[in-house]
Structures are given as C-alpha cells and as structure tokens.
PLY file of the C-alpha trace (Angstrom):
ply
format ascii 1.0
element vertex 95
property float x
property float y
property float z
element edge 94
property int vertex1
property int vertex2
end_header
-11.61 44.31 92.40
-14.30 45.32 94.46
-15.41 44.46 98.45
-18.65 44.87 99.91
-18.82 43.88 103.71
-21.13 40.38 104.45
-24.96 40.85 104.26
-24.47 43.70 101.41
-25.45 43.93 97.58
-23.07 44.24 94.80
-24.20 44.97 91.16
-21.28 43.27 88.84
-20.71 42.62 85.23
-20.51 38.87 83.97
-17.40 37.51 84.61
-16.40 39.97 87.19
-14.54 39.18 90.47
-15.14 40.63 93.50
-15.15 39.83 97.62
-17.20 40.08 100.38
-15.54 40.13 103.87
-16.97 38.87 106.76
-16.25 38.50 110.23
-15.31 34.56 111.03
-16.82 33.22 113.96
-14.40 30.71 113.94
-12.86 31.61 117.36
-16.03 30.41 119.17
-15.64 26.55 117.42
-18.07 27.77 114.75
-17.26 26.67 110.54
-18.74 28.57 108.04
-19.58 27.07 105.02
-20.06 28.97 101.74
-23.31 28.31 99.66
-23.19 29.90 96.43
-25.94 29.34 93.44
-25.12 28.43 89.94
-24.80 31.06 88.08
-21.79 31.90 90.65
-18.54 30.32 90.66
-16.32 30.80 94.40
-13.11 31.68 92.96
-11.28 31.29 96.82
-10.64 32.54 100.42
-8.18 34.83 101.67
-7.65 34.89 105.90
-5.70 38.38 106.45
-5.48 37.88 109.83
-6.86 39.39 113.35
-6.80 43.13 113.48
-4.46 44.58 115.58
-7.07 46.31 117.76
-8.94 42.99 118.75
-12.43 41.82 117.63
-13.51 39.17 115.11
-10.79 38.78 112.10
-12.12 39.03 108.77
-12.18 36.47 105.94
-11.97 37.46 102.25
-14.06 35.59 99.94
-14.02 36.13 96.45
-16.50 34.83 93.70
-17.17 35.75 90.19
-20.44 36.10 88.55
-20.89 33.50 85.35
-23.81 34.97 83.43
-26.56 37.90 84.23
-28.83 37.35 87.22
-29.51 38.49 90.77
-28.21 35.27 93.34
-27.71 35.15 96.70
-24.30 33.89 98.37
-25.71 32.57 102.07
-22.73 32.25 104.41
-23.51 29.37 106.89
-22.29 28.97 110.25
-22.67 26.13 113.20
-20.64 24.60 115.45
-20.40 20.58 114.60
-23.21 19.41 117.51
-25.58 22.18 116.55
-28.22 23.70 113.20
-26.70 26.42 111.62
-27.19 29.19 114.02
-25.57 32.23 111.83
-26.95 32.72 108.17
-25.56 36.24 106.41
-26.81 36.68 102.74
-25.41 38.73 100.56
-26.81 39.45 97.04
-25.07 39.67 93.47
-26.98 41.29 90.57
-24.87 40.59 87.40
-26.13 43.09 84.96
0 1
1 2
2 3
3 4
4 5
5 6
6 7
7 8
8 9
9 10
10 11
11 12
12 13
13 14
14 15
15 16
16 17
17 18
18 19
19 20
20 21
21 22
22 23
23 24
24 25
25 26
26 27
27 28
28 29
29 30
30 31
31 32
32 33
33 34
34 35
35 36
36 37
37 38
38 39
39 40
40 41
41 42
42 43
43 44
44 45
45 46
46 47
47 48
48 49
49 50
50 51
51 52
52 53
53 54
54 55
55 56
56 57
57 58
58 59
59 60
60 61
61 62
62 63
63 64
64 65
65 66
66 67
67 68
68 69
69 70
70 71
71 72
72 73
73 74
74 75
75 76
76 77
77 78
78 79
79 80
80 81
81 82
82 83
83 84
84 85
85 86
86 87
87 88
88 89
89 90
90 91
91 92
92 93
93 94
C-alpha cells in the first residue's frame, strides 16, 4: 500500500488502496472531517500516535479508488463555534 503525505497527488489503479497522512489538528479543539467524491470510497482511519519527538501526531487515512478519474479528497478542519479554517486537498488520478 502506498502513502503520500496530505496536500499531495497519487496516481492509482481502480480498486487500489492507499493513505494519505496528515497532521491532526485535533490538539487545538479542531475536528477534521473527511470529504471524499464518488468515485472514491474511505476505506478507514488509523491514529498511530504522537511522535516521540513532539509536534502534531499524524492520522492515517486510507481510501480506495472505485473506477478511473482524477478526484480530490478535501480534508476539513474547524473548531465547533467557527467556518472551516484548515482545507488540505489532496488529488487521486485513477488511471
């Protein structure tokens, strides 16, 4: 299975998983919510933890591409009294 990091582009074959980590923001009372397009089915989340060193801990999310297409996967975040106020995209080109 392959990883790109949030925000990057992936080129994948129908019915392919694969994961893009990002960096939660969770910490700082922000939830992310996952938007994905059809076309693109999230197959589930994976929380490995903080990293020893400090900094933001990561969150695996892993989706598989259902037929041939370029989508975007828009991770949204906001704390519950405000707009989204983080928006990463990441692109999927299923080939």
């Amino acid at each position: 299975m392959r990883h790109i990091a949030e925000g990057a582009t992936i080129d994948v074959s129908p019915a392919e998983t694969f994961v893009v980590e990002r960096k939660t923001l969770d910490g700082a009372g922000y939830r992310t919510a996952v938007e994905t397009p059809d076309g693109v089915e999230h197959v589930g989340t994976r929380e490995p933890g903080a990293s020893q060193f400090g900094g933001r801990p990561t969150v695996q999310e892993s989706f598989r591409c259902m037929r041939p297409g370029v989508y975007e996967i828009r991770f949204v975040s906001r704390r519950p009294w405000q707009e989204a106020t983080h928006v990463v995209t990441s692109k999927a080109r299923c080939l």
